[in-house]
N, C-alpha and C positions, 0 to 999 in steps of 0.2 A: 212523317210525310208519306205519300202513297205514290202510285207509281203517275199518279193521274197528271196530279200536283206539279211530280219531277217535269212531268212531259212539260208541261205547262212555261214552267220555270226556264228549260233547258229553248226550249223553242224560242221565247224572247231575247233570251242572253243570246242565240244563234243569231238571231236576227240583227241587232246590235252590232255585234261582231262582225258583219259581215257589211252592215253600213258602213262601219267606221272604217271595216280595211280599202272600202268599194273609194270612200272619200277622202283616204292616205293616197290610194294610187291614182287616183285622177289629179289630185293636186302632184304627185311626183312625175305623171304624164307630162300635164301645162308645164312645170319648171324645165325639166328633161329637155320639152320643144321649144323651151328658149334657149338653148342653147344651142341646137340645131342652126342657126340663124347665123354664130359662127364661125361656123365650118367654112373652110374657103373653095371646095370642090362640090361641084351638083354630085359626083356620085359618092360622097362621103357623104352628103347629106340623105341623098335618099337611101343611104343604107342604115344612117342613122335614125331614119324616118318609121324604117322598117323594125330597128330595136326598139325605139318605144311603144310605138303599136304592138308588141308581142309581150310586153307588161301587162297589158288585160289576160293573159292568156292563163293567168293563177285566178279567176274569177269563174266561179259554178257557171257552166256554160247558160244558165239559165235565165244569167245574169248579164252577159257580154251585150253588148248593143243597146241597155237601158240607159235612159237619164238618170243623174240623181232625183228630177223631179216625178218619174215615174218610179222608180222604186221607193220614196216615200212617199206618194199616195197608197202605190201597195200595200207599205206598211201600216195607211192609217184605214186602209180598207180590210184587214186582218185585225188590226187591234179594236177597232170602234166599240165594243162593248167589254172586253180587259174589265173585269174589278164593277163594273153595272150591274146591279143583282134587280130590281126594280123596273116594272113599266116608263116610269118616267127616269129614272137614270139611263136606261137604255135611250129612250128618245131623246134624252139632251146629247148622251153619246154619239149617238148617229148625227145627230145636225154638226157637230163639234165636228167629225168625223167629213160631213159634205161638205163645211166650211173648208177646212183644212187642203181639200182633195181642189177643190174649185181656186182656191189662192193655189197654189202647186200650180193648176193649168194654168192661169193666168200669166203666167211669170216662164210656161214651158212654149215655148215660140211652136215649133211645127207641130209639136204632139198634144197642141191644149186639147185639140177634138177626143182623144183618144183615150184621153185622160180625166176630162170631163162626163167620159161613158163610164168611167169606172161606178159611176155610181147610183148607173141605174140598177146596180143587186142592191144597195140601201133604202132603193124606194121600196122595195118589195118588203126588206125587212119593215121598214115602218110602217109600211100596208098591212103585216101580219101582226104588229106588236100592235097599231089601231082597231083595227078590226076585226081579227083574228086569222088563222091560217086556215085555207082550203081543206077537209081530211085528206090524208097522203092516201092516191090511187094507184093502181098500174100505172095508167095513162101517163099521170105526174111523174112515176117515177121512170118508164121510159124514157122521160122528157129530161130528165135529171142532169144539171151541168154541172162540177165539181167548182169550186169557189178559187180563188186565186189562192188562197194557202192551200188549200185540197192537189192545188195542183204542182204548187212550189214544194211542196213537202215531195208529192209523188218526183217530181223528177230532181230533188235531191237524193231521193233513194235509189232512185235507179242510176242514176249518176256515181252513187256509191257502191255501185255493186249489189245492192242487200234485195 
């Protein structure tokens, strides 16, 4: 295996990891605030209000304030092409990919608008996997925005110290 490969490997299982703990602690959230409802004193309660809400507080700051429905669109706006080595596997990836992202909005109440932008960087790809790409200029690359892993990556690093 190479180091390429490892990245590759390690960065999914990351990802993974980090859904599944994101969707342990929001269901231990929900249960936690029912039992809030118990409590027989308002200030027992809002201080118990205050302990559950600081349960996100082990979540990469990067993280805090997303939906589950927006952090797996992310993910399916990171992965869309995983394992697509082909013109047309990549194209069906990508529609697979907008489908996925647009059921996600559907189903995300305030954030559908926000969520459903997500995927205007997969018209591009597909614009480029059709037609072909622009050649890469200055112009272009001044212009250059870092992709949602580009950017989840960088501020897990820095996040980490490295």
């Amino acid at each position: 295996m190479d180091l390429e490969t490892f990245r590759k490997q390690f960065q999914a299982r990351r990802w993974l990891l980090i859904d599944q703990v994101v969707d342990v602690l929001v269901e231990a959230q929900e249960d936690v605030y029912g039992l809030i409802s118990e409590l027989a004193d308002q200030n027992d309660k809002r201080a118990a209000t205050v302990m559950v809400e600081e349960m996100a507080d082990v979540l990469p700051p990067f993280l805090e304030g997303r939906s589950r429905a927006r952090r797996l669109a992310e993910q399916a706006l990171q992965k869309w092409c995983e394992g697509a080595r082909g013109r047309d596997e990549k194209l069906a990836a990508l529609a697979q990919a907008r489908a996925t992202i647009w059921q996600l909005a559907d189903e995300a109440g305030d954030e559908e608008v926000s969520i459903r932008a997500m995927t205007r960087s997969l018209d591009c790809e597909e614009r480029e996997l059709e037609y072909g790409g622009a050649p890469w200029s200055e112009e272009i690359a001044e212009r250059y925005q870092p992709t949602v892993q580009e950017r989840n990556e960088q501020e897990l690093w820095r996040t980490a110290g490295v």
